[in-house]
One Martini backbone bead per residue (centre of mass of N, CA, C, O) as a GRO file, in nm:
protein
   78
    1UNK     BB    1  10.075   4.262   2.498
    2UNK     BB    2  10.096   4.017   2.555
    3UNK     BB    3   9.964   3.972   2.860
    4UNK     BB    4   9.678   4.024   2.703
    5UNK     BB    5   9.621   3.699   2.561
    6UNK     BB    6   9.603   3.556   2.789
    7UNK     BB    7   9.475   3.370   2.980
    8UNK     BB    8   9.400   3.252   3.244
    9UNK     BB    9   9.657   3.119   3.460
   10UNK     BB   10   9.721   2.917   3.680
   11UNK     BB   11   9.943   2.951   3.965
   12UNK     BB   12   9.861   2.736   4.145
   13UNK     BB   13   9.824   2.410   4.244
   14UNK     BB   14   9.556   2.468   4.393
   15UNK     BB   15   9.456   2.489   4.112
   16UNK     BB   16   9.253   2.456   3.841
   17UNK     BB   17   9.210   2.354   3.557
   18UNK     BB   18   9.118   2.369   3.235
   19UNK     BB   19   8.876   2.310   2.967
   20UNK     BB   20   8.866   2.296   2.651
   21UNK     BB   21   8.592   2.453   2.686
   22UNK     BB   22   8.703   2.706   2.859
   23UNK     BB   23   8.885   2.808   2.688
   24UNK     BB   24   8.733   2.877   2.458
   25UNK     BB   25   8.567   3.096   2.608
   26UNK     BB   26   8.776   3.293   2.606
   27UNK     BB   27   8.865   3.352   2.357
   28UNK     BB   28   8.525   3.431   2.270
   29UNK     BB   29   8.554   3.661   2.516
   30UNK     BB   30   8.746   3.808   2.366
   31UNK     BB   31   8.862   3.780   2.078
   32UNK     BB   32   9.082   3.530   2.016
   33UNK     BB   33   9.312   3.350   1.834
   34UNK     BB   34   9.510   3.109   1.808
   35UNK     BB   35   9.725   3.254   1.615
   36UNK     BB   36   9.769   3.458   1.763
   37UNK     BB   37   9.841   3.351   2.049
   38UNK     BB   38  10.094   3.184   1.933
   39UNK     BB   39  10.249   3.392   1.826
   40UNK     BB   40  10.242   3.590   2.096
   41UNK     BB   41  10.435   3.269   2.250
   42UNK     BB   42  10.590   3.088   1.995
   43UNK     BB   43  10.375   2.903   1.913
   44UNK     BB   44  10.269   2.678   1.727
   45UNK     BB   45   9.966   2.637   1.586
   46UNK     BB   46   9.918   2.344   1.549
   47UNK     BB   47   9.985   2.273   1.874
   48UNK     BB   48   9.723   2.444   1.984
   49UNK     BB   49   9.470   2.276   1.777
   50UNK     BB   50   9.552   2.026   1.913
   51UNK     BB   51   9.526   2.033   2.201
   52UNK     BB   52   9.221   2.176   2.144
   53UNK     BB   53   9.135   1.883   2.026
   54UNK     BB   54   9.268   1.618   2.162
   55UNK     BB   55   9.528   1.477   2.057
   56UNK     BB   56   9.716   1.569   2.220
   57UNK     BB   57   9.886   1.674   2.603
   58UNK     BB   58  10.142   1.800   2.668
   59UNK     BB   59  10.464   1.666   2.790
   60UNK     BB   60  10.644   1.801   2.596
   61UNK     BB   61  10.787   2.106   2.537
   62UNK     BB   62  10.599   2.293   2.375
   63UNK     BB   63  10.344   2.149   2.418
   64UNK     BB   64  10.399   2.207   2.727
   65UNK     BB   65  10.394   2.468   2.737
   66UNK     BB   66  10.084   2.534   2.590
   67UNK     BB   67   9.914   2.396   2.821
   68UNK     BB   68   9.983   2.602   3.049
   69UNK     BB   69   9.923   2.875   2.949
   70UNK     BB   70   9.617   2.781   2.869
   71UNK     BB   71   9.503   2.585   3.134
   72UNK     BB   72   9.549   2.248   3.094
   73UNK     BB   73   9.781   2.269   3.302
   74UNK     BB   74   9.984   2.152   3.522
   75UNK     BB   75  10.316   2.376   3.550
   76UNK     BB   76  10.636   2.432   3.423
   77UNK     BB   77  10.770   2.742   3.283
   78UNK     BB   78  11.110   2.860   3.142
   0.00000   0.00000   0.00000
């Protein structure tokens, strides 16, 4: 059920990243919501709600875990 919730995130690195409209409309593509993604992924709602809102940009830590699930960085997650 988890990796029904997230969106599709880039895979390699020569794909490109998503911007926060593309991600946007993934959620309302799907009908999920921050809170339950966030819950769903193990990170804090604040942490998913800054990146989306561009307050953020995830370079460290979970907001940096959040920012590559999301697909909105490519990054590596472990």
């Amino acid at each position: 059920m988890l990796n029904d919730v997230a969106p599709k995130i880039p895979q390699q690195r020569n794909q490109r990243t998503l911007t926060i409209a593309e991600v946007r409309r993934e959620f309302d593509r799907h009908g999920w919501t921050i809170r339950g993604w966030a819950q769903q992924h193990g990170i804090s709602e604040r942490i998913v709600y800054e990146l989306m809102r561009g307050r953020i940009r995830g370079r460290r830590g979970t907001a940096h875990r959040a920012a590559v699930l999301l697909g909105l960085k490519d990054g590596v997650v472990e």
